[in-house]
N, C-alpha and C positions, 0 to 999 in steps of 0.2 A: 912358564907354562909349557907343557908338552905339544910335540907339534898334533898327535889327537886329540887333546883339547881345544888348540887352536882351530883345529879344523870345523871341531862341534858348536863350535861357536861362533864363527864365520857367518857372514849375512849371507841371506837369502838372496841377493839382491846382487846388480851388475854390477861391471868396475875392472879394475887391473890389479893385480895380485904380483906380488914380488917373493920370491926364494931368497935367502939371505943364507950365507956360511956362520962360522963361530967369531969370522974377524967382520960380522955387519958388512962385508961384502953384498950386491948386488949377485947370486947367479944367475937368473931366470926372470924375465917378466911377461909376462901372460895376461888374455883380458877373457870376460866371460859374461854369458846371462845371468846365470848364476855363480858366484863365487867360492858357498858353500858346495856344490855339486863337482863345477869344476876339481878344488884342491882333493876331494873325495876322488876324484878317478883319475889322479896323478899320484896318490897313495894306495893304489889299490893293492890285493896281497901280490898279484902277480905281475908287476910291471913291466915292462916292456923294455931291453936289454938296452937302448941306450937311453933310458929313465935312472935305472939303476944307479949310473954314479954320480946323476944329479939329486935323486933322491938319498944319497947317502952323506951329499957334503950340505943340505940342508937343516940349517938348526932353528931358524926361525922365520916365520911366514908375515908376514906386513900385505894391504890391501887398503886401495883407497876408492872410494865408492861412486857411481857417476849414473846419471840419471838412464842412460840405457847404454845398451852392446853399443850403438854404435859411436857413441861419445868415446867408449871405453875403447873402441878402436882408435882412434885421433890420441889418445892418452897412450893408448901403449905404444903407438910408433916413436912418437915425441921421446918417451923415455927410454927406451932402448936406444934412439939415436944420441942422447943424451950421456946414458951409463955403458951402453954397447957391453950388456954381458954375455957372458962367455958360453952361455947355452943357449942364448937364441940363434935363431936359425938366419944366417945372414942371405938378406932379397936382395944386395945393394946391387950386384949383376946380372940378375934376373930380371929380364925385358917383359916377362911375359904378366907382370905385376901391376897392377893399376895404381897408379898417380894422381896428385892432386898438384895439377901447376896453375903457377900465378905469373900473366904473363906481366911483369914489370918492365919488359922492353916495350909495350906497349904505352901509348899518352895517359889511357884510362884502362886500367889492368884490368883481367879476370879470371874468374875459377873455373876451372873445371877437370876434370878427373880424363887423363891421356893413359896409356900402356909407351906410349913411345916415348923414351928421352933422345934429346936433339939440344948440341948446345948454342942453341939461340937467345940466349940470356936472360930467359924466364927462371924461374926459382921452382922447385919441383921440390915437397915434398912425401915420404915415403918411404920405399912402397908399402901397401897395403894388401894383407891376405885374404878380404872378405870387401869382394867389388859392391854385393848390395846392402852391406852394412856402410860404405864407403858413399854411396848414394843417397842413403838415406841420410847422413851425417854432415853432406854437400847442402841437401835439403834444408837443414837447420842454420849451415853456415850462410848459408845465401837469405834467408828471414834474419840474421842477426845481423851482415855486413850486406848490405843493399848494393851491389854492386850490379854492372852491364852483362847480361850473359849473350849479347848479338854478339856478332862474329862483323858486322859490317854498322857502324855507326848510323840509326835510322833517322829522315827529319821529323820525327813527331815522338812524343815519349808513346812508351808501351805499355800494356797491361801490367809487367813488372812495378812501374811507378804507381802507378792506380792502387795496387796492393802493398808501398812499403816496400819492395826488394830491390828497387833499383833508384838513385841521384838522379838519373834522369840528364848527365853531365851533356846526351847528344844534344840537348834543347835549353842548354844553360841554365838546367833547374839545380844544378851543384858546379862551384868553382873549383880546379884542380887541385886547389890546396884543402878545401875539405874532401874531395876525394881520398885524393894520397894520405890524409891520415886516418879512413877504414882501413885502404890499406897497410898500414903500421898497425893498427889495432888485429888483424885479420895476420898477422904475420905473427904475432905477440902469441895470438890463440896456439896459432899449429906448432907454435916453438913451446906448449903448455906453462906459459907464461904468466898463469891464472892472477896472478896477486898486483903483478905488476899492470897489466891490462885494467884491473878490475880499478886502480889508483889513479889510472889515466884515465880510465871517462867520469869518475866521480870529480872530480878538477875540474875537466871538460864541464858537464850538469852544476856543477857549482858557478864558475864564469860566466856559463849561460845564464844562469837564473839572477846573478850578479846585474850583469848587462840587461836583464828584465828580456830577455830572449826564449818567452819560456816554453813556446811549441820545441824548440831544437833543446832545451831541457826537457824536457818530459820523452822527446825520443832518445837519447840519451838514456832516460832513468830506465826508460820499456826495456833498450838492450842489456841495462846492469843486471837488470830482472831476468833474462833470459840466459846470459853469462853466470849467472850463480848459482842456476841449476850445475852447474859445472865442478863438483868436486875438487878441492886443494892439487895441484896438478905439481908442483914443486916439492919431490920427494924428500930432500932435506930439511927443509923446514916446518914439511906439512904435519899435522898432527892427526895420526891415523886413530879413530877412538882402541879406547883400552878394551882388548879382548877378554871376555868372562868365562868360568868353567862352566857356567849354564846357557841353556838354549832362549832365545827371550820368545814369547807369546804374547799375541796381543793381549790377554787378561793380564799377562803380568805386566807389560807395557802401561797399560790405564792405571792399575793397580798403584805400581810406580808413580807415575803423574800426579795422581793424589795425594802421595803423601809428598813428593816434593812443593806440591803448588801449595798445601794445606789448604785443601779444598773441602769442603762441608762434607761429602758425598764423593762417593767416586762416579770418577764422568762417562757413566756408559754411553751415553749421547753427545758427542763434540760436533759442534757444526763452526766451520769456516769460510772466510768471507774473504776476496780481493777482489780489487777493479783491473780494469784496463782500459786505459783511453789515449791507447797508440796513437800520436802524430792529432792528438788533441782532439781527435772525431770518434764519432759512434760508441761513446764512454760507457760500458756495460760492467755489470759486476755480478759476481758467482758468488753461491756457496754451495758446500758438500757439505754430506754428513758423514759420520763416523760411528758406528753400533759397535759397541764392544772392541775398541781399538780393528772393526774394519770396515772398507766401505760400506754405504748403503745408498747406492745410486738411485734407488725410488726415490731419495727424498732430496734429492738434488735438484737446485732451482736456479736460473737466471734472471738477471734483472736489465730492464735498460734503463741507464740512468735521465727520469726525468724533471727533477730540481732546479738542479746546476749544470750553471754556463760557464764555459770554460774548461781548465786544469784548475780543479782542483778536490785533493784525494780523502783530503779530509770530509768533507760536505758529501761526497760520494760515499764513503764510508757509512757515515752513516745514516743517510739515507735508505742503502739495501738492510742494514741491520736493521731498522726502524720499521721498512715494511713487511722485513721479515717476524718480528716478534707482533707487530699489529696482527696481521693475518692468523698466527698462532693462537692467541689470542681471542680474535674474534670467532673461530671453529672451536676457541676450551678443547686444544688439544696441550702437550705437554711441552714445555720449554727445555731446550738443551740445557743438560748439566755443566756446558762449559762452551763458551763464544772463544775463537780463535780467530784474531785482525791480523793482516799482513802489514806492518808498517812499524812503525814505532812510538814514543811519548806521547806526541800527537794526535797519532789515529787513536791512540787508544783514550785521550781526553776528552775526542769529539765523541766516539761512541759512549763511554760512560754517562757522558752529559744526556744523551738522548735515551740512557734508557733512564735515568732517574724522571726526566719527564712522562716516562710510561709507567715510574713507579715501579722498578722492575731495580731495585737498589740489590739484592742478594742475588742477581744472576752473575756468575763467575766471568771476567772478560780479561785474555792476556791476549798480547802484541808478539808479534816477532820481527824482531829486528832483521835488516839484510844478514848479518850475520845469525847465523841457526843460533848458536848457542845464546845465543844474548836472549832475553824474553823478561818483557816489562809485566810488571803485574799492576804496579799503581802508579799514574801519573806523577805522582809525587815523589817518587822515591826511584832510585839509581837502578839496572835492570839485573835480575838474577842471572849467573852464569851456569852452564847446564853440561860443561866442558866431562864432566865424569860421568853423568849417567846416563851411559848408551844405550841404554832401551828408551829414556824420552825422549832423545837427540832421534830414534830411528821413526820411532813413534811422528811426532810431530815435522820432522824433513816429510815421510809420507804425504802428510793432513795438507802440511802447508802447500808441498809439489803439487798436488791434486787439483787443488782450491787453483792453483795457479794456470793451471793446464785447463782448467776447465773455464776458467776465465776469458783467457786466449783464443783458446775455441770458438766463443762465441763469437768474441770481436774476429776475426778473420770470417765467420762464416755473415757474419750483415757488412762486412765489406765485399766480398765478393757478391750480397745480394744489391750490395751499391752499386757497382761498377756493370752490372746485369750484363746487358750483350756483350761480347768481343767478339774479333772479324771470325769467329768459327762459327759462329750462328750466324752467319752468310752464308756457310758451303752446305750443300745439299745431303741430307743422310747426316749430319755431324751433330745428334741431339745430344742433351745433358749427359749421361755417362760415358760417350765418346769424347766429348769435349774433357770431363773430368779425367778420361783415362791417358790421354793427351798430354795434357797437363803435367798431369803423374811421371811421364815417363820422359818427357822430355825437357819439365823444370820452366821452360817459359814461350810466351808466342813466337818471338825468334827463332829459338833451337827450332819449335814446329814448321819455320819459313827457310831454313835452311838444310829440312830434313830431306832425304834420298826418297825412293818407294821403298827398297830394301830396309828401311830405318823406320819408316811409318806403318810396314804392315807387322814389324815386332809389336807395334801396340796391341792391348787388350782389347778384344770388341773391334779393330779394325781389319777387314779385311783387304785382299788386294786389287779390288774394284774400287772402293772407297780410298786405300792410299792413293791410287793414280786421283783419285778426284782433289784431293785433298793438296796432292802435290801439283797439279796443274791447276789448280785458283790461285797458289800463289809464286805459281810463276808467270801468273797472265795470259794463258791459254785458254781457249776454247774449250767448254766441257762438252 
């Protein structure tokens, strides 16, 4: 295929892109919001003189896709330190570059993003050309590897624990040796280690649940959940989908979907359903809908799950499905043309079971397996593979990522209305969107306790009347 067709048919959608020569050479790796846009204006008619003879020894374009810019930032370091081609722009002495070090000379190690390297036997990965994509990416790693962000070991756990981000190792709520192996796990990540990471905690969630351990199984399964938003990160062996000379649209997406599923009807209405019951509390489950292969956020509902006790996802499952088709139901408004469960054989034998008791036997219902491409359609039978056709594989990654995000959402926002006060609703003038802008900027109550006034009045909404207050309550001064 030509590399304009390659281009025209490029996702919409973020990720890291590779330039490849005639000898499958790596030249170039690049990341983007958009992928299609991007390689557009690295092909422009006029390029830019030292473009030129990158774009000349270019015969073939490869891209692997990742849930946003700024994952695709952490991807594309990883692989150029990996391949180190000969067009990208080497930062390796450039000081003025932001960092992501792990202090491992430390007892209980931590992240965070420096400019300064100093060899004090931390592990510094990098550098990074986009500090608030680098932030925002910190953000995620720190919800997926729960680790200490104080700078001084406190006695009592923090806010961080309350919310899942941190072992809580100052107050012996985690022993060193599960500590140290997030950190193996959180090393594994930034080395784009995807496959191998992903091996290791499903082992992990396996023993655990072996051992009948099954709170520390279900946290486990939350982060496999969150790591596979993560695109194939292993350029060797990843399988980047087959590029088509046509553009895909969502009518052609649905379109597609129906005749693969052999579906009655084509499914202008998809509605999809996951749970989350992080760390075994506040078990809530989402669904979206999908109009015409796009969202339709009107009709997006949550649920809190009030049934089942315990883990477990099946029983949850279908539970929200169950109240979802009642309600529908009882308004004789119209049933989606196609149910989409997050899970696998299981989930989908529990939901089937419940709609036949609503008598609802010809409503369409597939599963998706952790892995995309797998998608069960009958409990009985082995699961379809979807590995060729990348308008459903885009389609449904969408539906499913959505369902899932919006899942999450929920469960984070009735945990934080759990944990209600922290010590910032003690200080004076520091209401609900100073506290949340706080938050934002400084990642945890710590960083807030060890912050300057020059470092508290860069917050949003705070001025430098309110930093001096903010920084003198926790330093134990007189206001």
């Amino acid at each position: 295929m030509a590399i304009k067709e390659k281009i025209e048919a490029s996702p919409n959608a973020a990720g890291v892109y590779l330039f490849k020569d005639k000898q499958n050479s790596i030249l170039y790796i690049g990341k983007a919001a958009s992928i299609r846009k991007r390689l557009k204006s690295h092909f422009s008619k006029t390029p830019l003189p030292k473009q030129k003879a990158l774009i000349n020894k270019t015969k073939d374009i490869d891209y692997i896709l990742t849930p946003d810019e700024s994952t695709a930032l952490l991807l594309e370091s990883a692989l150029i330190k990996r391949y180190n081609p000969h067009y990208n722009v080497d930062l390796k002495d450039d000081k003025s570059y932001p960092r992501l070090k792990l202090t491992v000379n430390e007892e209980f190690p931590r992240l965070f993003i420096t400019r300064k390297l100093k060899d004090d036997g931390a592990l510094y990965f990098g550098p990074y050309t986009n500090a608030k994509l680098l932030r925002k990416a910190l953000t995620f790693m720190r919800m997926t590897f729960p680790l200490r962000t104080c700078q001084r070991m406190p006695k009592k756990e923090c806010l961080n624990y309350h919310i899942g981000q941190c072992l809580a190792p100052c107050v012996g709520k985690s022993g060193k040796k599960e500590y140290l192996r997030v950190i193996d796990e959180l090393k594994l990540f930034l080395d784009g280690k995807r496959d191998e990471l992903l091996n290791l905690l499903n082992l992990q969630m396996k023993e655990a649940s072996e051992n009948k351990e099954y709170e520390r199984a279900a946290k486990i399964r939350d982060r496999i959940r969150a790591l596979s938003l993560v695109i194939e990160a292993n350029v060797k062996n990843h399988t980047v989908l087959e590029s088509k000379k046509v553009r895909f649209y969502p009518d052609q997406q649905v379109e597609e979907l129906r005749t693969i599923l052999k579906l009655p009807k084509t499914p202008h209405i998809i509605e999809a359903f996951d749970v989350s019951n992080i760390f075994g509390k506040e078990a809530v489950g989402s669904m979206v809908s999908f109009k015409e292969g796009k969202p339709d956020r009107e009709e997006y509902r949550r649920f809190k799950i009030r049934t089942v006790k315990g883990i477990d996802d099946y029983s949850m499952m279908r539970e929200i499905v169950s109240r979802r088709c009642r309600r529908i139901l009882a308004e004789e408004k119209s049933l989606p043309d196609l149910i989409i469960i997050d899970g696998g054989k299981g989930h989908l034998s529990a939901v089937k079971k419940q709609l036949r008791q609503l008598r609802l036997l010809d409503l369409p219902v597939i599963s998706i397996a952790k892995r995309l491409d797998k998608i069960y359609l009958s409990e009985d039978r082995e699961p379809m593979l979807l590995g060729k056709f990348e308008a459903t594989l885009l389609l449904l990654q969408r539906i499913r990522d959505e369902a899932h995000r919006f899942a999450i959402g929920y469960h984070r926002l009735l945990r934080r209305k759990e944990i209600g006060l922290s010590e910032l609703d003690n200080i004076e003038g520091v209401g609900p969107r100073k506290k949340v802008s706080l938050m934002r900027h400084f990642g945890s109550l710590n960083e807030i306790k060890m912050a300057d006034i020059e470092d508290l009045i860069k917050v949003e909404y705070v001025n430098e009347k309110q930093a001096k207050t903010i920084y003198d309550y926790f330093r134990g001064k007189s206001i």
